[in-house]
C-alpha positions as CSV (number, residue, x, y, z in Angstrom):
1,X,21.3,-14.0,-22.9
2,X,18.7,-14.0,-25.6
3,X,16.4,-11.8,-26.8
4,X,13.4,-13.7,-25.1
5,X,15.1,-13.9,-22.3
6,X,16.0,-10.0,-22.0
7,X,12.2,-9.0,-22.8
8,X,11.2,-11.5,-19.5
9,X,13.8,-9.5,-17.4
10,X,13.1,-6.8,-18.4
11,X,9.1,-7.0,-17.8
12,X,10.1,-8.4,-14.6
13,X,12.1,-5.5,-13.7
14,X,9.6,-3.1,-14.7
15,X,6.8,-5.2,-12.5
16,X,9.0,-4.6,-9.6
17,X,9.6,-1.0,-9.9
18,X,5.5,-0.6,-11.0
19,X,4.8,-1.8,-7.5
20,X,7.3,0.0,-5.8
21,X,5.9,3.1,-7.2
22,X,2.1,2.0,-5.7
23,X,3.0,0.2,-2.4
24,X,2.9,4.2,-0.2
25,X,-0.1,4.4,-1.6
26,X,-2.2,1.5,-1.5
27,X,-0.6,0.3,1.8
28,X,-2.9,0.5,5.1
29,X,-1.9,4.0,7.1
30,X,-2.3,1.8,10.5
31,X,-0.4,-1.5,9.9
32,X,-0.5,-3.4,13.0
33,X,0.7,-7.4,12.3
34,X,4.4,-6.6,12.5
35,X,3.9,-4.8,15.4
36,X,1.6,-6.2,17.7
37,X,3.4,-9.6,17.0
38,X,7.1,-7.3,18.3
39,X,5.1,-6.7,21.2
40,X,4.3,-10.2,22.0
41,X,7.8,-11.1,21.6
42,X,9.6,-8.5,22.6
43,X,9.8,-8.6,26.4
44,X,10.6,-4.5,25.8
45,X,9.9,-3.1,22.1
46,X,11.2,0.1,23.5
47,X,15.3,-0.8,23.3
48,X,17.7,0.6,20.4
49,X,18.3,-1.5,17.4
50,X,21.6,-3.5,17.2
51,X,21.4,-1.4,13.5
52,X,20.3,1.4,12.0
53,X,18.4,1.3,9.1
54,X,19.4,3.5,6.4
55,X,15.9,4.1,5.4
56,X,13.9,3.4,8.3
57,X,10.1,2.8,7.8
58,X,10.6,3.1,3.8
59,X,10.5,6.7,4.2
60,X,13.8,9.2,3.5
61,X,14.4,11.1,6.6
62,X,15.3,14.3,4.7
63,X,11.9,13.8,3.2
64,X,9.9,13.9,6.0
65,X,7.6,10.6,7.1
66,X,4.2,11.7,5.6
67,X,5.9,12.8,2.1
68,X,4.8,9.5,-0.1
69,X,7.7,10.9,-2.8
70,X,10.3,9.6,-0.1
71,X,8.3,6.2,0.4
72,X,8.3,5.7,-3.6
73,X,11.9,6.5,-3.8
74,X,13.0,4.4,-1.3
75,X,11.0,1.7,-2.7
76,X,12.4,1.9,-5.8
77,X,16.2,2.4,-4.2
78,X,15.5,-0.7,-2.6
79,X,14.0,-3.0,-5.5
80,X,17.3,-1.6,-7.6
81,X,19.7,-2.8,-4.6
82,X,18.3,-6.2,-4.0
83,X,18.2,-6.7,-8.1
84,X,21.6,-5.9,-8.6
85,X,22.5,-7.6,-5.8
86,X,20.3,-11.0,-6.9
87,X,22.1,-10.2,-10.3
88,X,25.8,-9.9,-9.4
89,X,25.3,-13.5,-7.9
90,X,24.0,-15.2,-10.4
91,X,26.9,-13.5,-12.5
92,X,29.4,-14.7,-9.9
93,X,27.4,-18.5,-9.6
94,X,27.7,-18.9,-13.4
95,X,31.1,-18.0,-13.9
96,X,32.1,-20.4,-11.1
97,X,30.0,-23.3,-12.5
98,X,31.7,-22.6,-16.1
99,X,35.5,-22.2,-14.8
């Protein structure tokens, strides 16, 4: 990879992780489009998941809901994931194209 290629990821990366860090709190304490459009849907919004998420509501349980340390934290565990997920890929798509 070279140099100027590095210094793009890496800004990227540090984009990511910069709104991550913002998103608990400059998002809206009453978000409603995700829900009200379960509602419509959903003939009964009120039924267990079919999974578990690990982190539910961006928040760490452990944390509590209304710490916004556990919102940032989970953020940013979250961007990591999906980037080194989205990064072991490619790896995996370029050595395949080069074999």
């Amino acid at each position: 990879m070279s140099p100027k290629n590095k210094k793009f990821l890496m800004g990227g990366i540090a984009i990511a992780l910069v709104i991550a860090v913002l998103a608990p709190f400059m998002a809206s304490s009453n978000p409603d489009g995700l829900d009200s459009t379960m509602e419509k849907v959903m003939q009964n919004p009120e039924t267990e998941p079919a999974f578990e998420s690990p982190l539910p509501d961006y928040t760490i349980p452990a944390l509590g809901e209304e710490n916004p340390l556990g919102g940032v934290i989970a953020l940013i565990l979250g961007t990591l994931l999906i980037l080194g997920i989205a990064y072991g890929l490619g790896v995996g798509i370029k050595k395949e194209k080069v074999e």
